[in-house]
C-alpha positions as CSV (number, residue, x, y, z in Angstrom):
1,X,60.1,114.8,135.5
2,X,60.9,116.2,132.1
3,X,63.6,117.8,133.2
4,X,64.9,115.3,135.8
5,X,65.3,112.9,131.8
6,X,67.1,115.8,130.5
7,X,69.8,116.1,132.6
8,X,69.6,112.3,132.4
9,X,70.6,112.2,129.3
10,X,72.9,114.6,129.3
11,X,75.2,112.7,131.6
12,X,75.0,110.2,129.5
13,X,76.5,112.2,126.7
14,X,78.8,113.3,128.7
15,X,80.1,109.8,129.5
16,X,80.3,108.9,125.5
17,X,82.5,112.2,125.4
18,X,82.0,115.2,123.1
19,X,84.4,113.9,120.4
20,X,81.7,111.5,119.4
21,X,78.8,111.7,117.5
22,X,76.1,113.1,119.7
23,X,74.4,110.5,121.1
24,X,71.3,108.5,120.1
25,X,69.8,107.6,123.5
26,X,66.9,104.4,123.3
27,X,64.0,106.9,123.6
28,X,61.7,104.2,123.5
29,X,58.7,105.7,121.9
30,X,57.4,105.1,118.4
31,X,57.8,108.8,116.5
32,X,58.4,109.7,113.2
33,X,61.6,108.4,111.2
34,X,63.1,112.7,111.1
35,X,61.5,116.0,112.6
36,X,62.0,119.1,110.0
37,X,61.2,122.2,112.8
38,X,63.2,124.8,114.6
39,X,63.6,126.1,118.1
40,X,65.3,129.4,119.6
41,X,65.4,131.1,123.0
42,X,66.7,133.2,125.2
43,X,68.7,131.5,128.1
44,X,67.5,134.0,131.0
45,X,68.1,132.8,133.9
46,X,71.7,131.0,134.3
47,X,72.2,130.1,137.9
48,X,68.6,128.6,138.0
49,X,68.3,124.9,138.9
50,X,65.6,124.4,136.1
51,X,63.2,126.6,134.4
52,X,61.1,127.7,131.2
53,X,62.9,130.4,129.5
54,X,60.7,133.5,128.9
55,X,58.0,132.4,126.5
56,X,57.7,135.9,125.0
57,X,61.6,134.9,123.6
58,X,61.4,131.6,122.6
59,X,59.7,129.2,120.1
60,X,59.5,125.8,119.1
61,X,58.2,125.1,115.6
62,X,56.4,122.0,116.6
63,X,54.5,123.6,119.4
64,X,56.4,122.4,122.4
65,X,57.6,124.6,125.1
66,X,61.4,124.4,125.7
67,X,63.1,123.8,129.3
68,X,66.4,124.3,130.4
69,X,68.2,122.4,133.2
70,X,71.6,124.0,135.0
71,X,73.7,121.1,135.4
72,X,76.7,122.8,137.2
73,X,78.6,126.2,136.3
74,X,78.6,127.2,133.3
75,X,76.7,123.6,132.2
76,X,73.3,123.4,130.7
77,X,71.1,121.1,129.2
78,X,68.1,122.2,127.3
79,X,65.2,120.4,125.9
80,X,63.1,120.9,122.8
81,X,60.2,119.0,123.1
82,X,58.8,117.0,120.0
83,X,62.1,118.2,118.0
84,X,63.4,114.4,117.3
85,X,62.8,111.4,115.5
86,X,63.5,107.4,115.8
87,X,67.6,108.1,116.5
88,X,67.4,109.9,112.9
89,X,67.7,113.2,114.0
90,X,70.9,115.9,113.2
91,X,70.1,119.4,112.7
92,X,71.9,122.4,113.4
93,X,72.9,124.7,116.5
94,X,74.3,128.1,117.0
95,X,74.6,129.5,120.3
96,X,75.9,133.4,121.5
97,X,76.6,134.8,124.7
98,X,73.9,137.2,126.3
99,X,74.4,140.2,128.0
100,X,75.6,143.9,128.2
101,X,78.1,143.4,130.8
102,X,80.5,140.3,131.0
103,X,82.7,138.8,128.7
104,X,81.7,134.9,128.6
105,X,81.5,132.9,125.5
106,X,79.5,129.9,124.8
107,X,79.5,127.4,122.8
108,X,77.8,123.9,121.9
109,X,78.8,121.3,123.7
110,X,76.8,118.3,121.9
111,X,72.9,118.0,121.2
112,X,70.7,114.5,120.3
113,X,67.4,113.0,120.3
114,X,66.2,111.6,123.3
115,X,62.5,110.2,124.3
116,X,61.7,113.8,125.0
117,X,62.8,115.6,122.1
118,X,66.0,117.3,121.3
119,X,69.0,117.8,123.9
120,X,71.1,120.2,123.5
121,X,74.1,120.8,125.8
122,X,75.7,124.7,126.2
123,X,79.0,125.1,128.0
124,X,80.0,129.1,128.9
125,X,83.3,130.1,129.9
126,X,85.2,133.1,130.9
127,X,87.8,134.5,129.0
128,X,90.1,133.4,131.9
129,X,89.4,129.5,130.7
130,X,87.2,128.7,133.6
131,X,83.8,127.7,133.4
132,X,81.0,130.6,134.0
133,X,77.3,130.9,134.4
134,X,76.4,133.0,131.7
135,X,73.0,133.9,130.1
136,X,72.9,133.1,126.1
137,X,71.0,132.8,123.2
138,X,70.5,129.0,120.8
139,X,68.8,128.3,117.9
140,X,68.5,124.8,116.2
141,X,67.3,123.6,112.4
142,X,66.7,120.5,111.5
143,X,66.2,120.2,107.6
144,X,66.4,117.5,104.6
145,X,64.0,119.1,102.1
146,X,65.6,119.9,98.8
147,X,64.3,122.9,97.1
148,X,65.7,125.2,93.9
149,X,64.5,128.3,94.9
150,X,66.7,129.3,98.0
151,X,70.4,128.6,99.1
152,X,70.6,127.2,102.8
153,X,72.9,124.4,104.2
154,X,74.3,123.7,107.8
155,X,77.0,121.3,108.9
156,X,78.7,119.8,112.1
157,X,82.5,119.6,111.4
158,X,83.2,116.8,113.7
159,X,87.1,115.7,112.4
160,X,89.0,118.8,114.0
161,X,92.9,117.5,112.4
162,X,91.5,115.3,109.1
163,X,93.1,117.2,106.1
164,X,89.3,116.6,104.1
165,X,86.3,114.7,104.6
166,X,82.6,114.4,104.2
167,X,80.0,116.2,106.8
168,X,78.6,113.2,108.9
169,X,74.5,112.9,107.8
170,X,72.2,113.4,109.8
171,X,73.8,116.7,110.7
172,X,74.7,118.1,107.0
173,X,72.2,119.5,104.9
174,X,72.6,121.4,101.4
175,X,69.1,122.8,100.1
176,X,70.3,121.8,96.6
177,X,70.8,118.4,97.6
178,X,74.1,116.8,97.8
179,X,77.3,116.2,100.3
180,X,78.9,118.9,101.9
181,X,82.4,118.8,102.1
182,X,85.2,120.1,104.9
183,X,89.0,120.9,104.3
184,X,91.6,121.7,107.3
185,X,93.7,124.5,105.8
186,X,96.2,124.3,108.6
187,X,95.9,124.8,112.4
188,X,92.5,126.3,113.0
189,X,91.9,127.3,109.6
190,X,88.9,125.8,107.8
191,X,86.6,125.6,104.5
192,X,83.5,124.5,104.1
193,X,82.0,123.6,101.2
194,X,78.1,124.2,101.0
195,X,77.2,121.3,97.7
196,X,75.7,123.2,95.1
197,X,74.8,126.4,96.6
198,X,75.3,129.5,95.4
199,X,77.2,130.9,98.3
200,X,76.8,134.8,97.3
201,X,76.0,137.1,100.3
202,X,73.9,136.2,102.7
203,X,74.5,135.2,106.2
204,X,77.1,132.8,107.8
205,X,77.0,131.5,111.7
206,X,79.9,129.6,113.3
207,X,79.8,128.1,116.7
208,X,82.6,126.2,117.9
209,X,81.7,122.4,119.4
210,X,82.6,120.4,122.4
211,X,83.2,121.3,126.1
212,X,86.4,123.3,125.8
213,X,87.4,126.8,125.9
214,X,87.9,127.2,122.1
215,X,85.6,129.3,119.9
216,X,85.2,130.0,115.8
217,X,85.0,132.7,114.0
218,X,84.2,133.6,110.0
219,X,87.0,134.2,108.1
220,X,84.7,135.0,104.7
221,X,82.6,133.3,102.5
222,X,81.7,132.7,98.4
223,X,81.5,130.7,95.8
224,X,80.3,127.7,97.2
225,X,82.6,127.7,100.2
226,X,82.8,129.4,103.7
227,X,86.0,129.9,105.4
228,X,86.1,129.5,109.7
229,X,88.8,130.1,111.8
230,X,89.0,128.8,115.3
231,X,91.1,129.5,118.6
232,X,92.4,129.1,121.9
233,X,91.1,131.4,124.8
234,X,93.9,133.4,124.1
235,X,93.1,133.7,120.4
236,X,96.0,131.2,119.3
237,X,94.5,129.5,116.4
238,X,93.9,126.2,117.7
239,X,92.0,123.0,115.8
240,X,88.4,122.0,117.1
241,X,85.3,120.8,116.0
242,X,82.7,123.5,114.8
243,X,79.1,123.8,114.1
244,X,78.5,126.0,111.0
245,X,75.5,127.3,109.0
246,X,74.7,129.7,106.0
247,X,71.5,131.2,104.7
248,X,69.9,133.4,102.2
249,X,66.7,133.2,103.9
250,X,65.2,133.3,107.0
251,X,65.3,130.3,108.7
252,X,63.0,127.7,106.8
253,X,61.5,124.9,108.0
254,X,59.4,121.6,106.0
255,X,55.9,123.7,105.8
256,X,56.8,127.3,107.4
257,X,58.9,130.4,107.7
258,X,60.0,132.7,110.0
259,X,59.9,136.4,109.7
260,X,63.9,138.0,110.6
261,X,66.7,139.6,108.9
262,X,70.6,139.1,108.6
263,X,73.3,141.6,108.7
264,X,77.4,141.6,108.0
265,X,78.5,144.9,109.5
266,X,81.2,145.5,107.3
267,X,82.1,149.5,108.1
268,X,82.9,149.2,112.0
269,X,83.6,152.9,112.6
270,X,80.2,154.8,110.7
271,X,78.4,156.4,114.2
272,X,75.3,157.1,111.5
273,X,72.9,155.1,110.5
274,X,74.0,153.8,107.7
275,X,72.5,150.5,105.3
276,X,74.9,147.6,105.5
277,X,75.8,145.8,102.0
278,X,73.8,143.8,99.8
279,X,73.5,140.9,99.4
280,X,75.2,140.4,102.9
281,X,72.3,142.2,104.1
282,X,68.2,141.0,104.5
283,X,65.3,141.6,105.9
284,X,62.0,139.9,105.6
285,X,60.3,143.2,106.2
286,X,60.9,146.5,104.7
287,X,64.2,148.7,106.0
288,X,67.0,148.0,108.1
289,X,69.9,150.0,109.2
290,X,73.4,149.7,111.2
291,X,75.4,152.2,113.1
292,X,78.6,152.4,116.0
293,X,77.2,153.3,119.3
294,X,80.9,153.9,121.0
295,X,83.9,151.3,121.0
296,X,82.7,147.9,120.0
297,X,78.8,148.4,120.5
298,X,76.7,148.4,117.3
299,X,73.1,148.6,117.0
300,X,71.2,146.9,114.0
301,X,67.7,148.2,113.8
302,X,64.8,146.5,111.5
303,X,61.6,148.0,110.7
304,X,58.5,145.9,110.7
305,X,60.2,142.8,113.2
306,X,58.3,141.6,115.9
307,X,60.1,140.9,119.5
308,X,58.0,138.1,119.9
309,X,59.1,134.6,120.1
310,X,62.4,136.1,119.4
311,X,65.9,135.0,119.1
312,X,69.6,136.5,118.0
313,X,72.9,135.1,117.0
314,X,76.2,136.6,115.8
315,X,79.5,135.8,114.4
316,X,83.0,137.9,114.8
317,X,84.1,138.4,112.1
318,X,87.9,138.3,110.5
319,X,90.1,137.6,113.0
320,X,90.5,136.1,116.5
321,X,88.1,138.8,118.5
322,X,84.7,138.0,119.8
323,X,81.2,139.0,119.6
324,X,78.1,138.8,121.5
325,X,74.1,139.8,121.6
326,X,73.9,142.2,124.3
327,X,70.1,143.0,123.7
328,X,67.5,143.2,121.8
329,X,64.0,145.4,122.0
330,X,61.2,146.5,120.2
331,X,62.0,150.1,118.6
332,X,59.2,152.0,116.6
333,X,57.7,149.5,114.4
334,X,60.4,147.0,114.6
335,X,63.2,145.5,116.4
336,X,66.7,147.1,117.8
337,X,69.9,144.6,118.5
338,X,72.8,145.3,120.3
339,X,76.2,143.6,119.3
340,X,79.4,144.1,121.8
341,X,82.9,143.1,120.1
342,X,86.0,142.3,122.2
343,X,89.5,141.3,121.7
344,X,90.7,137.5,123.5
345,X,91.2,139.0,127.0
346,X,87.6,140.8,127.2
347,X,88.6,144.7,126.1
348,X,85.8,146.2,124.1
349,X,87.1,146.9,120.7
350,X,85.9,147.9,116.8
351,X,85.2,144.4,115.3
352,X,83.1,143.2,112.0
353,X,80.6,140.8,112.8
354,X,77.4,138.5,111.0
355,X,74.1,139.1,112.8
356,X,71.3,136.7,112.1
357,X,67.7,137.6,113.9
358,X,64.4,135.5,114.3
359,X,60.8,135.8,115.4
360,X,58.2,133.4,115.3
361,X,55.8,134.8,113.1
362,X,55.8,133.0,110.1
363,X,55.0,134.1,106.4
């Protein structure tokens, strides 16, 4: 029945079309005016009807366990349960293709409260343009604390040709308070400005919004402004909505933590271990360390991480290739992730990338 509603609603969403604002469905239930909490998983099992994703890689900070319905090829809906308020509900997603063979990418296609929790919608397509079951990875924030003692902010970039405009609330936050604010730079080019934070290494995750083929990239980030770049399938730069969010920090919540780390690979042809750069570099724990396996496959190793409850995303970084998790396991005390690079067409190739990693043990 749960996720009969699901899929309910995403049709519904899809009827209001992804160009809107994700949609507020009547959910009917008296809740709480917003929900602070996250959620990640592992998608594992993408031509399934319906099903749990594997527990041991997946987490929802409210207790809930999250569900995933298959609504056609490359179409899924997935519910966080408890992870919405009374239609006040934004937050954040970021979503990466899984796996060490293939060459899909996904993407968000919309996510809202319903009377369930949170929907969020995935599309996944080949690098041919048509649409492909794929296995992938997603996790959401929502967030409206304002603190002084760490730099965080998300926002959805929802106006894909408006030469400059505000972030829509509820799904722009800034942990220094404020508005953030969004400038087209020309066709596909875009900055974002995080309000009065102290953008200065740390981590930055684009995912590209709606249900077409197009996908974003980071282009840099400092100051108090990211720069994202977004393209066609074929890597044309190409204007589209974008979902976008930076962090010094693992990813906080109203009352708890998570344990992870962050990486920006910067040197993409060191085949030893080898520290990546601070402060574009973190880990909750104690060491971490990068290295090239062979053409386009990296390995990021942390000491200390746990596997459990576990969840990856990454970022290409610089230009109009792609990146995506192909794996992650425990290794000695901690926790080794595979990246795998490719150029538009789906050739493995030498490429930067931002890595951001979560468990759900909490500090």
């Amino acid at each position: 029945m749960t996720l009969h509603l699901s899929r309910r609603s995403l049709l519904v969403a899809a009827a209001l079309g992804a160009s809107t604002l994700p949609f507020v469905a009547d959910i009917g239930v008296a809740q709480a005016a917003s929900t602070n909490g996250y959620a990640f998983l592992w998608a594992d099992q993408p031509t399934s009807a319906s099903y749990t994703p594997s527990t041991t890689y997946q987490t929802n900070s409210l207790g809930g366990t999250n569900t995933i319905v298959r609504n056609g090829t490359g179409d899924y809906s997935i519910t966080l349960p408890g992870m919405a308020g009374q239609g006040g509900d934004g937050g954040n997603v970021q979503v990466t293709a899984y796996g060490s063979s293939g060459t899909e990418r996904c993407k968000v296609a919309s996510w809202a409260p319903n009377w369930l929790g949170m929907t969020v919608n995935v599309r996944c397509h080949a690098t041919s343009g048509s649409a492909a079951d794929s296995r992938f990875t997603m996790m959401y924030q929502n967030n409206n604390a304002v603190v002084s003692y760490y730099d965080q902010g998300y926002v959805w970039a929802n106006q894909a040709t408006t030469g400059s405009y505000t972030a829509p609330a509820p799904y722009s936050w800034s942990s220094r308070g404020g508005a953030n604010t969004i400038q087209r730079l020309g066709t596909g080019r875009y900055s974002v400005t995080f309000s009065s934070l102290v953008v200065n290494g740390g981590n930055l995750q684009v995912t590209a919004y709606g249900t077409g083929t197009e996908y974003c990239n980071a282009t840099s980030w400092g100051g108090t402004t990211a720069y994202i770049s977004c393209f066609s399938r074929t890597g044309a730069p190409a204007d589209t909505q974008f979902s976008a969010s930076y962090t010094t920090v693992r990813m906080p919540s109203s009352s708890v933590w998570t344990h992870g780390f962050y990486a920006w690979l910067s040197d993409t042809a060191n085949t030893a271990w080898n520290t990546p750069p601070s402060p574009w570099a973190w880990t909750s724990r104690t060491t971490m360390q990068a290295h090239k396996v062979s053409t386009g496959v990296y390995e990021v190793k942390a000491a200390g991480q746990a596997t459990t409850g576990s969840s990856a995303v990454v970022t290409a970084y610089g230009n109009s290739n792609t990146c995506r998790i192909a794996g992650w396991s425990a290794s000695g005390d901690g926790v080794l992730v595979t990246v795998r690079c490719f150029t538009p067409s789906g050739a493995l190739t030498d490429n930067r990338f931002s890595v951001l990693y979560n468990s759900n043990f909490t500090v």
